[in-house]
N, C-alpha and C positions, 0 to 999 in steps of 0.2 A: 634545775640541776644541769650545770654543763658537762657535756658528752664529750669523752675520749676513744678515739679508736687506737691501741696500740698494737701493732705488728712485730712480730718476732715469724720471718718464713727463711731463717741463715742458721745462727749462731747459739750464739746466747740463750739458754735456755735459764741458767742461772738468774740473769740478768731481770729475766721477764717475772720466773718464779717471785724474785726479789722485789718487784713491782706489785705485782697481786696483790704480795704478803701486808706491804706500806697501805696499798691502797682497798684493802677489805672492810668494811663500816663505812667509810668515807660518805659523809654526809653531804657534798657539795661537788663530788664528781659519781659519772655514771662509766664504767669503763667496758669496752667489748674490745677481746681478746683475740687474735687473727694469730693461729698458728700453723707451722706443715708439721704435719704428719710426726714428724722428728720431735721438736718441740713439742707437741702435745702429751707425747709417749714420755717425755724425763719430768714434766711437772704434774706438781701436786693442784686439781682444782679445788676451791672451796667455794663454790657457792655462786662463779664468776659467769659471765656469759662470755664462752668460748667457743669461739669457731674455726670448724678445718679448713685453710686456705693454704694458697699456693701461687707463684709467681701471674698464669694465667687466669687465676679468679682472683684476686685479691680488687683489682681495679673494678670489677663488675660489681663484687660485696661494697664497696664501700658506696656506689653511686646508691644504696638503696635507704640508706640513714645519713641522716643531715651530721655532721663531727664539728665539736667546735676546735679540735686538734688534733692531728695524727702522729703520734709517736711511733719514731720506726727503730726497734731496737738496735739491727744491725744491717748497714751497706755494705756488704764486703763480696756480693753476686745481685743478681738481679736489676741489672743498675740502670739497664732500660723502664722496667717497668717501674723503681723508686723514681726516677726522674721525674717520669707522666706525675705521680704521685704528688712530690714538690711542685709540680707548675697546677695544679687544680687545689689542691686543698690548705691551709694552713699545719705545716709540715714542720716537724722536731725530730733530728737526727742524734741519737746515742753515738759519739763518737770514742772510739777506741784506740786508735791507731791517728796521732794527730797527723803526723810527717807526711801518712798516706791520704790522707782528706787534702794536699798542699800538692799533691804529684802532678806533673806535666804532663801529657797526653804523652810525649815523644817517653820519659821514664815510665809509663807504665808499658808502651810498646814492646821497651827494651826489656821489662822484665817478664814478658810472655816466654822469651826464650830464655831464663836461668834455672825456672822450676819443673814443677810436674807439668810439663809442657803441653801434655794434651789437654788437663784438664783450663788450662790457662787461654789456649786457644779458643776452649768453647767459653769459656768467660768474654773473649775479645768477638769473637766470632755471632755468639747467638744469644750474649746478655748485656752486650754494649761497654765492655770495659773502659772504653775512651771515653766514657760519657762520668765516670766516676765523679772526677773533681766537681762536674755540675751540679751534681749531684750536692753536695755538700754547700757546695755559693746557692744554688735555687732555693734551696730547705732555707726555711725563715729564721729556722735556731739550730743551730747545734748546741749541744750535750754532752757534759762530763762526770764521772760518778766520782772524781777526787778532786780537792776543791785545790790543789797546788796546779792543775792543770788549766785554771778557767785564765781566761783574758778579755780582750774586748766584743771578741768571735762566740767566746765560749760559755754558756753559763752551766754552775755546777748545780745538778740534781740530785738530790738527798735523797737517797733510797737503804740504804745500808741501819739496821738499830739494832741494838742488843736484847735478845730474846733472854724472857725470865727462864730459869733452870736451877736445879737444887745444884751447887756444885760439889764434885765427887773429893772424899777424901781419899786420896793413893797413897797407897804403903809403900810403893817407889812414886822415883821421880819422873814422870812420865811427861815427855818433848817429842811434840806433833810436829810434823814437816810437810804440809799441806802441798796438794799438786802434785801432778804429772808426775813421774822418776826421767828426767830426762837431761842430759846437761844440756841441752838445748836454752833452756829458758832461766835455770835454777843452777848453782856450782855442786851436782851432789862430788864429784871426786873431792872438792873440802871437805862435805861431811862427813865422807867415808876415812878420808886421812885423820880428818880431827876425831872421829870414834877409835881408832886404832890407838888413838896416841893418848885415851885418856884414861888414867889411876887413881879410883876413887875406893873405897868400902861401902861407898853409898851405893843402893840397888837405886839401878836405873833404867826407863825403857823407852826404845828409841820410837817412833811408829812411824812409817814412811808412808803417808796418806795420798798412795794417788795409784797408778798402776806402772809397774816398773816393765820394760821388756829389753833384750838384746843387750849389750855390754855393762847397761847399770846390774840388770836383773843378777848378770850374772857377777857382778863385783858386790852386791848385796846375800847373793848365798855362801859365797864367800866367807863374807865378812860375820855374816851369821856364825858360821860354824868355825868360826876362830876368835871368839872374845871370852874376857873371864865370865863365870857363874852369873855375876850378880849385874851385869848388863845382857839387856835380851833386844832383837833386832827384830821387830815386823813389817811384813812389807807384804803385797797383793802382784801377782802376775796378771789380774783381771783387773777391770773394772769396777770402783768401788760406787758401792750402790747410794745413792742420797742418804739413805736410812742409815748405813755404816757408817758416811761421812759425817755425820749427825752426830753420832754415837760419839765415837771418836775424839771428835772435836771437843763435847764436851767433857770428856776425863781429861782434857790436857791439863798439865800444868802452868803450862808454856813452846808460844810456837815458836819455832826457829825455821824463816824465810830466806836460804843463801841468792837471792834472786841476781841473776845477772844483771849487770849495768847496760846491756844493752843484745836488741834482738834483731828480728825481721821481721815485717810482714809486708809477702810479695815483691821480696828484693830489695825493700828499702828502709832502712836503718829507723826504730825506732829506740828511745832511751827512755826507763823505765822512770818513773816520778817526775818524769819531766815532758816525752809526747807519749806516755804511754801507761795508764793503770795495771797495776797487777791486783790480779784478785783476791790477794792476800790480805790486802787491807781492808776488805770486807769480811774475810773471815774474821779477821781480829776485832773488827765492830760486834757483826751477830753471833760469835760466839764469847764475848767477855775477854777475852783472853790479848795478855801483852805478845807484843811478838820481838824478836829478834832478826835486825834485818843488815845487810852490808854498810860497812862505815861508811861507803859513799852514796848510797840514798838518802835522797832530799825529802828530807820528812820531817815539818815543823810539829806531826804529834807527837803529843806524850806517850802515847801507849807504843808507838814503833818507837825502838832502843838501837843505837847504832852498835854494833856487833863489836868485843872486847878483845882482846888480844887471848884473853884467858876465858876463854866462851862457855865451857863447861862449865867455871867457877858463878859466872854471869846468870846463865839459865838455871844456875842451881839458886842462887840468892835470890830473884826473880821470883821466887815461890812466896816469897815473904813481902815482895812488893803490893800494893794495893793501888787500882785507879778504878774512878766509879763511873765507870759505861753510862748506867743509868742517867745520868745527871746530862749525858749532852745526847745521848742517842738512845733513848727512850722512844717505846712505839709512837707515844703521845706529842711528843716534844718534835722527831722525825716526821711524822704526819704533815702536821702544822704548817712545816717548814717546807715540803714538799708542795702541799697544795698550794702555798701562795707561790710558789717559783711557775706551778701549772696553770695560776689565777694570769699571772704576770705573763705567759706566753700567747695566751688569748687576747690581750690587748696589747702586742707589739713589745 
């Protein structure tokens, strides 16, 4: 049985849960689980060998078991010690942010000074941020979890499948909007404007699945307390819990993803479907469900819909649509497909 060691001590905690979940039975991998303290605290273990680490152990842990690969969830800190990492062991980087795997030393200098500046410092200062880009060329693979982002650099890793579930019949017609409340990342001012403006007799309900604060929060209580009867607004000021997210998800009827065309990370431009996954489209694998996303995302799946002029009328007919998850992203089918991409990184 060939040995993986996967690290997640940044980010991604979804990511890794997402991992676990593919890779639990796995009859031809043995995986040991390297997390901080953070990450350990958001996931669910089932049965895994999982260890507490952190930037200054993580190098020690690993000299004591022989890895025939080491998956590093996320590089986005610690970039001195991932480097050491890539130059000793045969190394796979989860890349997220393509545009910032591609940065110049001199562009990332420049962007110490646009952000949270002190915390950017101790990135440059005591975790080798100039070292980044090597970071990504020394690693022997990089890693994509959308397969419209792979190239000759990239290969994509299949971790995303659709979990079985009884699906909920609703009395209304109930549309998830997955993520953060933030216009940062998502257009919610559209789907506050487009809730205002829609006349239906059909009971509807909106759910804003992620935690709202500062000018959304309060253009959603708002908006709350000024719509007819038979449309109802929910939304969280906290932190919503896995288990709620869980929940949630699956009473949808349909997600509605306003995702912006284009973000940041660290100053530097990334653009969604094209250097940059959004996690939307993993929801819309593990939980069944179609989603509705911007006319201009590049999305050759079926189940992502390019958004309609008449969006209400869309998400409402979308109830009657059917696509069958099972058939291509199935635990079993997913598995499969994953191991031999992990058989394939062990022999170059």
């Amino acid at each position: 049985m060939k040995k993986i060691a996967y690290i997640e001590i940044d980010t991604h905690a979804e990511i890794a849960q997402a991992f676990m979940n593919i890779m639990e039975g796995s009859q031809h991998f043995s995986v040991d689980y390297y997390f901080s303290k953070r990450i350990k605290d958001q996931v669910t273990e089932t049965g895994s060998n999982v260890f507490l680490s952190d930037s200054s152990m993580i190098l020690d842990q690993l000299k004591t078991k022989e890895y025939d690969l080491v998956i590093i969830g996320t590089v986005h800190r610690y970039f001195n010690t991932f480097l050491a990492i890539t130059k000793r062991y045969n190394t796979a980087v989860i890349t997220h942010n393509l545009n910032f795997t591609k940065a110049s030393r001199v562009d990332l200098l420049k962007s110490v000074f646009k952000g949270d500046i002190i915390y950017r410092l101790k990135l440059w200062l005591k975790e080798g941020l100039l070292y980044a880009g090597k970071v990504y060329q020394t690693s022997k693979s990089l890693l994509v979890l959308d397969e419209a982002l792979i190239s000759d650099r990239h290969r994509f890793l299949p971790l995303f499948f659709t979990r079985s579930f009884v699906p909920s019949e609703n009395k209304s017609l109930m549309i998830v909007i997955p993520g953060g409340v933030s216009q940062k990342r998502r257009d919610y001012n559209h789907i506050f404007t487009t809730i205002q403006k829609i006349r239906t007799d059909r009971k509807c309900e909106f759910i804003f699945l992620g935690k709202a604060k500062d000018k959304e929060l309060r253009q959603l209580e708002q908006l709350s307390s000024n719509r007819p009867e038979n449309i109802s607004i929910t939304y969280f000021s906290d932190r919503v819990s896995a288990e709620d997210f869980e929940t949630w998800m699956q009473k949808a009827d349909v997600l509605w993803c306003p995702i912006q065309q284009e973000t940041e990370f660290f100053s530097i431009k990334e653009i969604y479907g094209k250097t940059k996954m959004t996690g939307n489209l993993g929801d819309s694998i593990a939980f069944g469900k179609l989603a509705v996303f911007p006319k201009n995302y590049p999305s050759k799946l079926n189940f992502i819909l390019p958004e309609k002029e008449n969006i209400f009328e869309q998400l409402n007919e979308l109830t009657d649509t059917h696509f069958d998850f099972q058939e291509s992203y199935s635990r079993v089918e997913v598995q499969k497909r994953l191991e031999q991409v992990l058989s394939n990184l062990m022999v170059g």
